[in-house]
mmCIF file of the N, C-alpha and C atoms, coordinates in Angstrom:
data_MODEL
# 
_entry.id   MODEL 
# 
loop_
_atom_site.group_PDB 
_atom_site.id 
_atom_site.type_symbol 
_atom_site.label_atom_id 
_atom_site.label_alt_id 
_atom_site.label_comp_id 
_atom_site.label_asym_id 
_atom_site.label_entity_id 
_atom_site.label_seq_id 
_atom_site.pdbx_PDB_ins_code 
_atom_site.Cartn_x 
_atom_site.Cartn_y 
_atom_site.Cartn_z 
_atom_site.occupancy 
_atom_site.B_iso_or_equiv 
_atom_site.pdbx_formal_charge 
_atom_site.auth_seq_id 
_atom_site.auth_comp_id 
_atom_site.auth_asym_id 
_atom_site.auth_atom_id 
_atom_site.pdbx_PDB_model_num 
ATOM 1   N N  . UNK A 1 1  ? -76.951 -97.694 41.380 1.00 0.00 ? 1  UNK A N  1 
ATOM 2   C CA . UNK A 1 1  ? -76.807 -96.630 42.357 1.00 0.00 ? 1  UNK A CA 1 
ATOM 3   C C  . UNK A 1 1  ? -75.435 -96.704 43.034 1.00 0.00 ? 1  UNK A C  1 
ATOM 4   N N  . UNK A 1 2  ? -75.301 -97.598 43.374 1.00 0.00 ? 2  UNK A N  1 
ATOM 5   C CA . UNK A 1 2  ? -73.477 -98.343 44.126 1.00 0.00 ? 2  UNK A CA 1 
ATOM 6   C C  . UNK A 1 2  ? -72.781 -97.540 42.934 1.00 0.00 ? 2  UNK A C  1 
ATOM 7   N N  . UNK A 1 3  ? -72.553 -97.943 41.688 1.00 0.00 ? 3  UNK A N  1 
ATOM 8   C CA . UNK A 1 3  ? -71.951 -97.187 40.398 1.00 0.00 ? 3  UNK A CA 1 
ATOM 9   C C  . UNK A 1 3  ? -71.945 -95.577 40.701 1.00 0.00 ? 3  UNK A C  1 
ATOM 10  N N  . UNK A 1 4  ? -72.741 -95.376 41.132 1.00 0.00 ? 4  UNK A N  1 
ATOM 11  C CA . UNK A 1 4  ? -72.857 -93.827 41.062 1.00 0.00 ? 4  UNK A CA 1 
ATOM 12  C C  . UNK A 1 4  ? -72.546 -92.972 42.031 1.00 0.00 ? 4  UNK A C  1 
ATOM 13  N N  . UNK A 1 5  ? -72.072 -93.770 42.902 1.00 0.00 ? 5  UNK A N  1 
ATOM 14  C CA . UNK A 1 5  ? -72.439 -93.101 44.352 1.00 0.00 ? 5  UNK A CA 1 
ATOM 15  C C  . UNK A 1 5  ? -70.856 -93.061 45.263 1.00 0.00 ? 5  UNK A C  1 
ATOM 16  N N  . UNK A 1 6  ? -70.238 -94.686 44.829 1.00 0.00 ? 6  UNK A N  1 
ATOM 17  C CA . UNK A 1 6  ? -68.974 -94.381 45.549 1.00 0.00 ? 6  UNK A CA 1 
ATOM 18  C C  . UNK A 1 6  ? -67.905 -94.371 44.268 1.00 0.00 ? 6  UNK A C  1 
ATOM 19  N N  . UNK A 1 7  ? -68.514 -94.647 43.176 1.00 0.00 ? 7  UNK A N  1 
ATOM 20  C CA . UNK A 1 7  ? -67.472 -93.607 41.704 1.00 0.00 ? 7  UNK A CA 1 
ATOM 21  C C  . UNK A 1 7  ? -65.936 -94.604 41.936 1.00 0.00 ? 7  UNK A C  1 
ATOM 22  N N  . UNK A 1 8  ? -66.289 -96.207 41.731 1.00 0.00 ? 8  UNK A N  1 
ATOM 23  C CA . UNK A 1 8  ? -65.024 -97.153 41.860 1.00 0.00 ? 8  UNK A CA 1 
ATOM 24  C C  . UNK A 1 8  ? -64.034 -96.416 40.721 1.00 0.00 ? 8  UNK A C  1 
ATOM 25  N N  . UNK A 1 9  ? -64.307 -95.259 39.389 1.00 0.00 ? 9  UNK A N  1 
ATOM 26  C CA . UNK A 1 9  ? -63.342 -95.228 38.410 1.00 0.00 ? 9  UNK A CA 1 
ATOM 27  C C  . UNK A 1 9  ? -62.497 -94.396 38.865 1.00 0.00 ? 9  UNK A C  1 
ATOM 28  N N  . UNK A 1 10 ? -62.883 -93.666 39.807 1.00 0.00 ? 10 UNK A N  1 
ATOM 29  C CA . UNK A 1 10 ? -61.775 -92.417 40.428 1.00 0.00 ? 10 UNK A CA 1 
ATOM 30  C C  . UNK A 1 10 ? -60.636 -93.228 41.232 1.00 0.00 ? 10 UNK A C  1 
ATOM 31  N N  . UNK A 1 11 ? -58.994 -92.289 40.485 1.00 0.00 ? 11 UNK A N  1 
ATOM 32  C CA . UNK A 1 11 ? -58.324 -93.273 41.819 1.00 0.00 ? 11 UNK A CA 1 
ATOM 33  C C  . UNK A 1 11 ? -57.992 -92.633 42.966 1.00 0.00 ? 11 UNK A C  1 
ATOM 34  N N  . UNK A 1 12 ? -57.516 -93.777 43.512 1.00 0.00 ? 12 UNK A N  1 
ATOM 35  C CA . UNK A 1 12 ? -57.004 -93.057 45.158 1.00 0.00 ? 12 UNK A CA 1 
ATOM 36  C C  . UNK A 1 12 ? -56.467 -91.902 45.231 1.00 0.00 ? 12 UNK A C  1 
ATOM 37  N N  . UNK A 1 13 ? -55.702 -91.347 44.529 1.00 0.00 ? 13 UNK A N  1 
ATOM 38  C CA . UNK A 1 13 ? -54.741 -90.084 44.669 1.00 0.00 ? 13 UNK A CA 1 
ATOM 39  C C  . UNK A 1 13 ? -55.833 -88.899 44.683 1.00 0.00 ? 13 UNK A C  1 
ATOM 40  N N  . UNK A 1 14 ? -56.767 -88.985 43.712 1.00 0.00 ? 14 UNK A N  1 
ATOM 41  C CA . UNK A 1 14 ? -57.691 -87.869 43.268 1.00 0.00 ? 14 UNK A CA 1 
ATOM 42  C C  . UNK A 1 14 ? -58.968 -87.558 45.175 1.00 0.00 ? 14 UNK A C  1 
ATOM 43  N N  . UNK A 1 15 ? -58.990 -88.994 45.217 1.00 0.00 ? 15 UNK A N  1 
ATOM 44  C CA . UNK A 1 15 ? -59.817 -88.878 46.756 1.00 0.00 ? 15 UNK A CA 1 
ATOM 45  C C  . UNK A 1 15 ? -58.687 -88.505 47.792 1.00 0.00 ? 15 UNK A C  1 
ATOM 46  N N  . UNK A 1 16 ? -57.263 -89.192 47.580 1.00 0.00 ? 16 UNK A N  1 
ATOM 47  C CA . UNK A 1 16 ? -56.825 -88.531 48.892 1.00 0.00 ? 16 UNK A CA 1 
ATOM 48  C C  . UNK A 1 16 ? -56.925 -86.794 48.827 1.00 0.00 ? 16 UNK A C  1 
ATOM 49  N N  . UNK A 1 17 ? -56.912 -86.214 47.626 1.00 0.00 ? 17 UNK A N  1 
ATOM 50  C CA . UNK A 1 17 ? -56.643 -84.553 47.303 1.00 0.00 ? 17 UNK A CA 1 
ATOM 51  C C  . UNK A 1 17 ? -57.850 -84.119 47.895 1.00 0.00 ? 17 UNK A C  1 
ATOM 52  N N  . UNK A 1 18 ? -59.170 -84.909 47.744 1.00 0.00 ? 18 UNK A N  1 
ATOM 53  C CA . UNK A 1 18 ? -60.434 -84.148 47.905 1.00 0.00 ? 18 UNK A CA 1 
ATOM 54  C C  . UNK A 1 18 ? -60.526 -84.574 49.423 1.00 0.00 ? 18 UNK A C  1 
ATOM 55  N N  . UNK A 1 19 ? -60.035 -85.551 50.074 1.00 0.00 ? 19 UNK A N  1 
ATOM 56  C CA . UNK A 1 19 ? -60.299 -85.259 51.935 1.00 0.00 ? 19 UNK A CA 1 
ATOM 57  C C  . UNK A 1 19 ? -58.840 -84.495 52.348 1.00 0.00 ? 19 UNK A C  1 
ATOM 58  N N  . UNK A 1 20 ? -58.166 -84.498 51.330 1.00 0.00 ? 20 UNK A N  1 
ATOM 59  C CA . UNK A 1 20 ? -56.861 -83.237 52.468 1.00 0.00 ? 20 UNK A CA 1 
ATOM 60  C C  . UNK A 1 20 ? -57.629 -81.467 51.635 1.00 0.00 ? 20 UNK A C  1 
ATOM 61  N N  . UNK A 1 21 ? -58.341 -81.387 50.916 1.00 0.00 ? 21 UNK A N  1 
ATOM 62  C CA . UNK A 1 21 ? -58.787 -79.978 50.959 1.00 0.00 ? 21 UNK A CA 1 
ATOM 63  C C  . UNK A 1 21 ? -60.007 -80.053 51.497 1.00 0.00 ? 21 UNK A C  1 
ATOM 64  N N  . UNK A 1 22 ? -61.236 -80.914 52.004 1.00 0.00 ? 22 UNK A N  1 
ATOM 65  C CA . UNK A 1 22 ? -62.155 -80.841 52.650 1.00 0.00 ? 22 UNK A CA 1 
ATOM 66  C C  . UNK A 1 22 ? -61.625 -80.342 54.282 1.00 0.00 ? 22 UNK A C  1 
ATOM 67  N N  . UNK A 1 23 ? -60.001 -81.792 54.339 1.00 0.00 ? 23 UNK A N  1 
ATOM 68  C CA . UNK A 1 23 ? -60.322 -81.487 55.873 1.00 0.00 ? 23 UNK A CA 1 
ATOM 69  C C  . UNK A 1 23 ? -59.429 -79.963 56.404 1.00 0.00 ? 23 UNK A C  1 
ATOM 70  N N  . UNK A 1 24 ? -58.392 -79.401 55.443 1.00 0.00 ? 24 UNK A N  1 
ATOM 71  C CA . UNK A 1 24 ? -58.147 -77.879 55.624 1.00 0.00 ? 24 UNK A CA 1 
ATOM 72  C C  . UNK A 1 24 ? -59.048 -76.947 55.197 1.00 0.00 ? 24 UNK A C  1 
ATOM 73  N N  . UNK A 1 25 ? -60.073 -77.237 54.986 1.00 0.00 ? 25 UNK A N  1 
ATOM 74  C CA . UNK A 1 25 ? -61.030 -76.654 54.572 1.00 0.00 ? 25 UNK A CA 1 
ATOM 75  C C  . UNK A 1 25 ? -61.827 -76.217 56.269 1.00 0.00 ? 25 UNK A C  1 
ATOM 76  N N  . UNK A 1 26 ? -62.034 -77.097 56.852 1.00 0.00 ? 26 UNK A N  1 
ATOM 77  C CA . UNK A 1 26 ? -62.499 -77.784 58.036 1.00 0.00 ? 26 UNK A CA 1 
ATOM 78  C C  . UNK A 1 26 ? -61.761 -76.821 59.439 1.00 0.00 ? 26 UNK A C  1 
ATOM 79  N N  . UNK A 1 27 ? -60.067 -76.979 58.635 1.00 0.00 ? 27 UNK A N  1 
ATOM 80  C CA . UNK A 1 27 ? -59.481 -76.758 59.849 1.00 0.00 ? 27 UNK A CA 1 
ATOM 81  C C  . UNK A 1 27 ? -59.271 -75.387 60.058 1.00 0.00 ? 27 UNK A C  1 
ATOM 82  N N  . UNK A 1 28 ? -59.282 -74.359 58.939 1.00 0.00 ? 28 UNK A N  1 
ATOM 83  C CA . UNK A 1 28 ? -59.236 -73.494 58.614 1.00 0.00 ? 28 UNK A CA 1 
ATOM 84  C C  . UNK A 1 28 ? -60.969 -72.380 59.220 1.00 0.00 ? 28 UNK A C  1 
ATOM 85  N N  . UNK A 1 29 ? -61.359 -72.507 59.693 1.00 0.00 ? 29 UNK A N  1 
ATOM 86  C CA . UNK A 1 29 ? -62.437 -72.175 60.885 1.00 0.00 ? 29 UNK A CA 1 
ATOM 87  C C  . UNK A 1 29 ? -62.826 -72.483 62.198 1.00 0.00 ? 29 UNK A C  1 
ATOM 88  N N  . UNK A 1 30 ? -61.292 -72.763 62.620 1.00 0.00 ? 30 UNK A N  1 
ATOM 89  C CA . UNK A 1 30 ? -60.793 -72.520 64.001 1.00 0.00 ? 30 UNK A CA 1 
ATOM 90  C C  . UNK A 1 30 ? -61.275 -71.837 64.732 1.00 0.00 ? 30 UNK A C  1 
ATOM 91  N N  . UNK A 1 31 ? -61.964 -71.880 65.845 1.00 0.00 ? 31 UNK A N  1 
ATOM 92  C CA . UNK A 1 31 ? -62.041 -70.212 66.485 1.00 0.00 ? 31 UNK A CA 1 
ATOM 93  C C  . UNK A 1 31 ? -61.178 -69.718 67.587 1.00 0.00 ? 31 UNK A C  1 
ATOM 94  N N  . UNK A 1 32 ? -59.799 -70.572 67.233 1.00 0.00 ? 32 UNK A N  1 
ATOM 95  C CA . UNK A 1 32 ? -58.553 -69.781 67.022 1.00 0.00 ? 32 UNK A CA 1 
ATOM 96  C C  . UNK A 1 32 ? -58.142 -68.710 66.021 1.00 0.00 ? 32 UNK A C  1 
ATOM 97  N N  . UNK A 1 33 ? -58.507 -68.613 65.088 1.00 0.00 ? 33 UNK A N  1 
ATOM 98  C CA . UNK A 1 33 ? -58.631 -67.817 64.007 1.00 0.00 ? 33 UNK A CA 1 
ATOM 99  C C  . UNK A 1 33 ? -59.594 -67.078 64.181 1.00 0.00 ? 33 UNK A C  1 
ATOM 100 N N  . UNK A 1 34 ? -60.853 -66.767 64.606 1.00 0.00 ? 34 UNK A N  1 
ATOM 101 C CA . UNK A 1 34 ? -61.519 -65.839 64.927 1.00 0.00 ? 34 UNK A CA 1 
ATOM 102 C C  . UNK A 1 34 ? -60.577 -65.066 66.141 1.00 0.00 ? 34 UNK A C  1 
ATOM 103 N N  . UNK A 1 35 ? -60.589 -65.395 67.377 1.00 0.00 ? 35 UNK A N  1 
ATOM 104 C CA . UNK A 1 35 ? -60.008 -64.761 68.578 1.00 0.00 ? 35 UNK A CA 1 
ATOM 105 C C  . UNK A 1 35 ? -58.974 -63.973 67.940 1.00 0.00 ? 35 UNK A C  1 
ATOM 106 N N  . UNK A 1 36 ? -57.454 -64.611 67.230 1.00 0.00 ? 36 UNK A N  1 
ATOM 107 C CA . UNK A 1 36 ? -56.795 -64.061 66.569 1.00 0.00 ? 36 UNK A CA 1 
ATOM 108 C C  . UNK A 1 36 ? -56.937 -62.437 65.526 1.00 0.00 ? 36 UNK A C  1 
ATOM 109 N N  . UNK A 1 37 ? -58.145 -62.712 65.023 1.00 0.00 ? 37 UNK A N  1 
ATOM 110 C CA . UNK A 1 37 ? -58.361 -61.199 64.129 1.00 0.00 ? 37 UNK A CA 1 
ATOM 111 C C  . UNK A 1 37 ? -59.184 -60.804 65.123 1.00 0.00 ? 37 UNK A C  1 
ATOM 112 N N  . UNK A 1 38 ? -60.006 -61.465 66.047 1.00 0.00 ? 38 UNK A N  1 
ATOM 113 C CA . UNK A 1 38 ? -60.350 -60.292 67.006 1.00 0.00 ? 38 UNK A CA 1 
ATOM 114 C C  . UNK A 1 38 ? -58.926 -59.139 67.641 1.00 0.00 ? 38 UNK A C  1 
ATOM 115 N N  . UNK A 1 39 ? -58.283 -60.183 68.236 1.00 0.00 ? 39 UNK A N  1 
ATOM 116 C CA . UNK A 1 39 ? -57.188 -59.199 69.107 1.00 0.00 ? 39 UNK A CA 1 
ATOM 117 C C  . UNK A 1 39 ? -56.531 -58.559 68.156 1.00 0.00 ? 39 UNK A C  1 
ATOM 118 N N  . UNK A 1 40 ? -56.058 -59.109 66.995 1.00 0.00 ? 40 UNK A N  1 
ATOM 119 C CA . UNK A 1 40 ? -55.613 -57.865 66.189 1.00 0.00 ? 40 UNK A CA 1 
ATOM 120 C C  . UNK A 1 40 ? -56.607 -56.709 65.768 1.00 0.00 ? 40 UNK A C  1 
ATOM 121 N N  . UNK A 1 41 ? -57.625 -56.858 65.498 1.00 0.00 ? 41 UNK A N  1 
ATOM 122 C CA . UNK A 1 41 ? -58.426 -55.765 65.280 1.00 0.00 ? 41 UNK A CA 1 
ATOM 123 C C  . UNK A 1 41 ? -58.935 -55.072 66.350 1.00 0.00 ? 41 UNK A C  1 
ATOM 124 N N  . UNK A 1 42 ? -59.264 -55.784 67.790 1.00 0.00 ? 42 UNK A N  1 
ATOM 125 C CA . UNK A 1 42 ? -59.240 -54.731 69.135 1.00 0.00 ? 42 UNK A CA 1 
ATOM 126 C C  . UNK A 1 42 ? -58.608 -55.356 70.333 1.00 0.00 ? 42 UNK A C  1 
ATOM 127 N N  . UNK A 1 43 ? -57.349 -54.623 69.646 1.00 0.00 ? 43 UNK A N  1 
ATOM 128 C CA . UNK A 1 43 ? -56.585 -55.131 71.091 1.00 0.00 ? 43 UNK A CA 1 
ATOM 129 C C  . UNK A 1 43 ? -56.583 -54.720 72.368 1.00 0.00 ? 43 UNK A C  1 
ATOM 130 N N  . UNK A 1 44 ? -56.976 -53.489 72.678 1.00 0.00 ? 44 UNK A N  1 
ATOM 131 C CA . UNK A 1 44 ? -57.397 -53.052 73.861 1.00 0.00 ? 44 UNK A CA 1 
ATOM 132 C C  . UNK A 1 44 ? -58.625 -53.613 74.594 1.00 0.00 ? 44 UNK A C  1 
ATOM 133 N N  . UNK A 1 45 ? -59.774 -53.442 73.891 1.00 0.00 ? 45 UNK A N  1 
ATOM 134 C CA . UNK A 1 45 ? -61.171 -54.003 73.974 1.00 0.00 ? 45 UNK A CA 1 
ATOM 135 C C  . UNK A 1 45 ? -60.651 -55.571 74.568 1.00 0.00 ? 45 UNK A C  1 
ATOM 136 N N  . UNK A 1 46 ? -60.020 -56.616 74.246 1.00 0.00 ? 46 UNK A N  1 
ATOM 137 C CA . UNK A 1 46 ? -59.552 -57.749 74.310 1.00 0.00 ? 46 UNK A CA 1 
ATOM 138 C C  . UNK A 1 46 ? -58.755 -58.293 75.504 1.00 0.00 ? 46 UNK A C  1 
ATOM 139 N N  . UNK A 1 47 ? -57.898 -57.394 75.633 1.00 0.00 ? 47 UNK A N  1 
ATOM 140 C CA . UNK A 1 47 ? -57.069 -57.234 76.823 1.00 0.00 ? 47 UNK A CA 1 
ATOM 141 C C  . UNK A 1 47 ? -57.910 -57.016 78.104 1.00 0.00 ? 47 UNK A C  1 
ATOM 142 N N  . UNK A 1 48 ? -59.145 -55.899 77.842 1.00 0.00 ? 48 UNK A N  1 
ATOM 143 C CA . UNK A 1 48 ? -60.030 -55.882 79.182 1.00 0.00 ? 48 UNK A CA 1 
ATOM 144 C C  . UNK A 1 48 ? -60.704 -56.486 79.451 1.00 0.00 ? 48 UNK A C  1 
ATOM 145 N N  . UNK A 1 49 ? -60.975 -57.372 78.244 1.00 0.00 ? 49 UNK A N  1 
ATOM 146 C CA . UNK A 1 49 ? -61.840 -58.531 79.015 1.00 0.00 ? 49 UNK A CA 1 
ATOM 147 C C  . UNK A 1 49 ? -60.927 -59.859 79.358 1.00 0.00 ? 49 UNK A C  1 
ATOM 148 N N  . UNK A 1 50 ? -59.711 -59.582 79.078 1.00 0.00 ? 50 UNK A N  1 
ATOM 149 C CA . UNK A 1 50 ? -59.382 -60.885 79.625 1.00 0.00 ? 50 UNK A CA 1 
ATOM 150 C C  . UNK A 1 50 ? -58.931 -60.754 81.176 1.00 0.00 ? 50 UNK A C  1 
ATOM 151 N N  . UNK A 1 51 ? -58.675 -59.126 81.088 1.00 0.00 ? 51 UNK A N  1 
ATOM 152 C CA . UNK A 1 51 ? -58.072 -58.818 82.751 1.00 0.00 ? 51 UNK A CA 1 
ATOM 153 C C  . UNK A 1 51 ? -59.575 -58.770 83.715 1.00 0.00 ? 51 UNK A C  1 
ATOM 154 N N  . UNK A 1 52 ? -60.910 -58.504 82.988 1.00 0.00 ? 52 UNK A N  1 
ATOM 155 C CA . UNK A 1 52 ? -62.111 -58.760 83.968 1.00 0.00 ? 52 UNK A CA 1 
ATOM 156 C C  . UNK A 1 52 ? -61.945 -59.973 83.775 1.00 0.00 ? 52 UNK A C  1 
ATOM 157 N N  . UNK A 1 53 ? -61.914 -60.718 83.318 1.00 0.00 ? 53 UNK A N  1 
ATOM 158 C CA . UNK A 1 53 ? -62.343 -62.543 83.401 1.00 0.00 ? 53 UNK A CA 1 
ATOM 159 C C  . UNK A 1 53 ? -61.410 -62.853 84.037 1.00 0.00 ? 53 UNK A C  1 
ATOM 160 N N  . UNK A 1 54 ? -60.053 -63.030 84.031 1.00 0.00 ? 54 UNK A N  1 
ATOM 161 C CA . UNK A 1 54 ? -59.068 -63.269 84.969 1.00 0.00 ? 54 UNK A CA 1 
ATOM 162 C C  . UNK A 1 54 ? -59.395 -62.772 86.416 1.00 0.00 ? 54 UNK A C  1 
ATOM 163 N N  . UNK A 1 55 ? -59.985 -61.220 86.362 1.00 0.00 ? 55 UNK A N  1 
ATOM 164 C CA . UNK A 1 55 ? -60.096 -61.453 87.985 1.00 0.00 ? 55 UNK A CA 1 
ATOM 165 C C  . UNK A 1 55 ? -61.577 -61.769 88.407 1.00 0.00 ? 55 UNK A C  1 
ATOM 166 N N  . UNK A 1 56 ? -62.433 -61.858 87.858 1.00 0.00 ? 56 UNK A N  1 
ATOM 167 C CA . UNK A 1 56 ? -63.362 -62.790 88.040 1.00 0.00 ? 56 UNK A CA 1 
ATOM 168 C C  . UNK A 1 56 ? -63.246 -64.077 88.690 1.00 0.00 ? 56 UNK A C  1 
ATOM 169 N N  . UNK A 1 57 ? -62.440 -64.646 87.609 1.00 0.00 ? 57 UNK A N  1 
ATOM 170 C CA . UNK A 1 57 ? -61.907 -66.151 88.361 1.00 0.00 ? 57 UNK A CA 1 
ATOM 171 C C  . UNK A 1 57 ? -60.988 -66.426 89.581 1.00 0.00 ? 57 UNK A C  1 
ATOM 172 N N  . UNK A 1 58 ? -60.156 -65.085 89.551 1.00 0.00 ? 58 UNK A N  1 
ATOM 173 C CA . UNK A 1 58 ? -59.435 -64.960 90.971 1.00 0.00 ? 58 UNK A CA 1 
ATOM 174 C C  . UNK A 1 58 ? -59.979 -64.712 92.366 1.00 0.00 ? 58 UNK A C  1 
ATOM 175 N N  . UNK A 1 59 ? -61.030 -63.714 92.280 1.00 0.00 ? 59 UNK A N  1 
ATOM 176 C CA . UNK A 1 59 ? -61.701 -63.508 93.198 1.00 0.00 ? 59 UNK A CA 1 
ATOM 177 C C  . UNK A 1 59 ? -63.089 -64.342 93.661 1.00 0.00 ? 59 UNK A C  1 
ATOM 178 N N  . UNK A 1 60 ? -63.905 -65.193 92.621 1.00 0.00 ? 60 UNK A N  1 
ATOM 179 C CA . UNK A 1 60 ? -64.777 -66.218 92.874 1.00 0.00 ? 60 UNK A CA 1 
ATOM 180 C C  . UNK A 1 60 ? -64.804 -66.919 92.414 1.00 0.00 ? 60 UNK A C  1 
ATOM 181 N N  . UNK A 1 61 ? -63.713 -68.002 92.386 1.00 0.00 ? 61 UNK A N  1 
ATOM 182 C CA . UNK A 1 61 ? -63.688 -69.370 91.482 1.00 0.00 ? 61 UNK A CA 1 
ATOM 183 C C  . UNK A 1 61 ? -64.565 -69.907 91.101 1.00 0.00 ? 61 UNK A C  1 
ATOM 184 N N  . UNK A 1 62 ? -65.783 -70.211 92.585 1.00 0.00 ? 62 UNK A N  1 
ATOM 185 C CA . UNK A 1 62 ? -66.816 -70.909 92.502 1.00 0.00 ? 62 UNK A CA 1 
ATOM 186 C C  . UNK A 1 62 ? -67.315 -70.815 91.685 1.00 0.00 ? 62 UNK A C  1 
ATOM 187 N N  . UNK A 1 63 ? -68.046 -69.676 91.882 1.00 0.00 ? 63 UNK A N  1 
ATOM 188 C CA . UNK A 1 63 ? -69.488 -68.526 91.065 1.00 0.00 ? 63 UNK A CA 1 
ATOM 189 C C  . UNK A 1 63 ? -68.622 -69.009 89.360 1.00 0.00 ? 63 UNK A C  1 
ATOM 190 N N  . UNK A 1 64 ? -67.516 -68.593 89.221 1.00 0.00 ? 64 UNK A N  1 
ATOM 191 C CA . UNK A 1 64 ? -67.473 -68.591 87.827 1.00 0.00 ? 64 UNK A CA 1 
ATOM 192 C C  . UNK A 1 64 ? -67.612 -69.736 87.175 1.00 0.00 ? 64 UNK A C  1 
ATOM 193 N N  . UNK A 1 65 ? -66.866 -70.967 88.222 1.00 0.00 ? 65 UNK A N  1 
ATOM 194 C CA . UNK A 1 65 ? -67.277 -72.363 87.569 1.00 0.00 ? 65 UNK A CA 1 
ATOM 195 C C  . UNK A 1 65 ? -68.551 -72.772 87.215 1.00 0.00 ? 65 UNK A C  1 
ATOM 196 N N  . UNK A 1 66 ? -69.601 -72.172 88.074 1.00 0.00 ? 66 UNK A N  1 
ATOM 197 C CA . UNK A 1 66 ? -71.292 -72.316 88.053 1.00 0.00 ? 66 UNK A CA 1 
ATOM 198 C C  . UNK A 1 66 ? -71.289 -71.424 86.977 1.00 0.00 ? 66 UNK A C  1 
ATOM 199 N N  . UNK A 1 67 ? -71.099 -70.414 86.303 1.00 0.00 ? 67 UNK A N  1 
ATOM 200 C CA . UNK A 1 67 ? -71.035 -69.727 85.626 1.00 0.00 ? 67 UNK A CA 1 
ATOM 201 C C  . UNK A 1 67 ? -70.574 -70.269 84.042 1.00 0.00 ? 67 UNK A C  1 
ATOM 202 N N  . UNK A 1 68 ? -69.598 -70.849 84.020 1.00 0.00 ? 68 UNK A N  1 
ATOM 203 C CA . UNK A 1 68 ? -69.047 -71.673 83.129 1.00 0.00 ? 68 UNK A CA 1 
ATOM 204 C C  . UNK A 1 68 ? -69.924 -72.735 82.698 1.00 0.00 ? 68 UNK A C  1 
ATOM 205 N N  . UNK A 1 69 ? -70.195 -73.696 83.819 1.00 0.00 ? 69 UNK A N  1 
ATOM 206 C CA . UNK A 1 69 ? -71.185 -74.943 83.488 1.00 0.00 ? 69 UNK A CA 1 
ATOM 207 C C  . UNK A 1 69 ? -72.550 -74.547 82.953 1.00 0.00 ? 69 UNK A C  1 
ATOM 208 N N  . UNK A 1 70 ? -73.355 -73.602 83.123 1.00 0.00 ? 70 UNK A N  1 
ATOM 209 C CA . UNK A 1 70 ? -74.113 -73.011 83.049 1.00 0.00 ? 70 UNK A CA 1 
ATOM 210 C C  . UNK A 1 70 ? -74.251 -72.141 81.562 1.00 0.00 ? 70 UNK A C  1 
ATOM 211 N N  . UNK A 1 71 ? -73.158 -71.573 81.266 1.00 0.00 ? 71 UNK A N  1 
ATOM 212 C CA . UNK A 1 71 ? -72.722 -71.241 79.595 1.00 0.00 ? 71 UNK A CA 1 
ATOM 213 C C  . UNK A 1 71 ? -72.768 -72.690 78.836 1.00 0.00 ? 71 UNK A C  1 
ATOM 214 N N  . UNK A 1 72 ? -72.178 -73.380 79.602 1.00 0.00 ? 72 UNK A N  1 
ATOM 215 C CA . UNK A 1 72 ? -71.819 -74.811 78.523 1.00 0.00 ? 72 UNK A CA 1 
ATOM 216 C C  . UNK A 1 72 ? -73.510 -75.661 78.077 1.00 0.00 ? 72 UNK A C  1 
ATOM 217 N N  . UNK A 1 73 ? -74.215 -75.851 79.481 1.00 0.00 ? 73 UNK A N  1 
ATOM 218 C CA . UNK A 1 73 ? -75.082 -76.455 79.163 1.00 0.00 ? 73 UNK A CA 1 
ATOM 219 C C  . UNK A 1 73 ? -76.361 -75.504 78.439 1.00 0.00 ? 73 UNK A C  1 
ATOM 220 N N  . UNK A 1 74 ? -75.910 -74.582 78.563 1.00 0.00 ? 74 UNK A N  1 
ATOM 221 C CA . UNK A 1 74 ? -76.934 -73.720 77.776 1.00 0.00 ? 74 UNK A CA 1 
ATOM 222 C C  . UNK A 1 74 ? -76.251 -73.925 76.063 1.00 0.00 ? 74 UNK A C  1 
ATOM 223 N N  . UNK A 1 75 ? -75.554 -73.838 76.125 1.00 0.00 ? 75 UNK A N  1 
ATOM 224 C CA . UNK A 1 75 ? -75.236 -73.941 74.578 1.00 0.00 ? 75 UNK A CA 1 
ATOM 225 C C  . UNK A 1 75 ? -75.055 -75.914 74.221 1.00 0.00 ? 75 UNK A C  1 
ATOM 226 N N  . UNK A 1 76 ? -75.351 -76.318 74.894 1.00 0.00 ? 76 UNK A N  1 
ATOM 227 C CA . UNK A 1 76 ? -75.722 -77.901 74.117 1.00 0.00 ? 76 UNK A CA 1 
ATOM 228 C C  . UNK A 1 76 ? -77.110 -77.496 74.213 1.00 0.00 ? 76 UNK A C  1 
# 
């Protein structure tokens, strides 16, 4: 099973190729890259929510930080 499993006949070069395209594989679903084709595809739509969220946070820091923590622990 050891024989089969970590494949001692392959050499190093062939594994370094397969973790540098796993890990751009990886890096390449950014959701920097989402946001990005969002705003290019609605840039207006994008812009207004960043000018409501900006003044959101200007006008009630608090509320939004409770607001924030509250997004976060809901999504763990």
């Amino acid at each position: 099973m050891m024989y089969l499993f970590l494949k001692p006949y392959r050499p190093s070069s062939e594994e370094i190729d397969d973790l540098e395209d796993s890990t751009a594989d990886a890096l390449a679903d950014l959701p920097f890259d989402t946001l990005k084709k969002l705003v290019e595809k609605y840039p207006v739509s994008v812009t207004a929510g960043a000018l409501i969220l900006g003044y959101t946070l200007v006008r009630d820091p608090k509320t939004a930080t409770r607001h924030a923590q509250r997004l976060l622990l809901g999504l763990l």
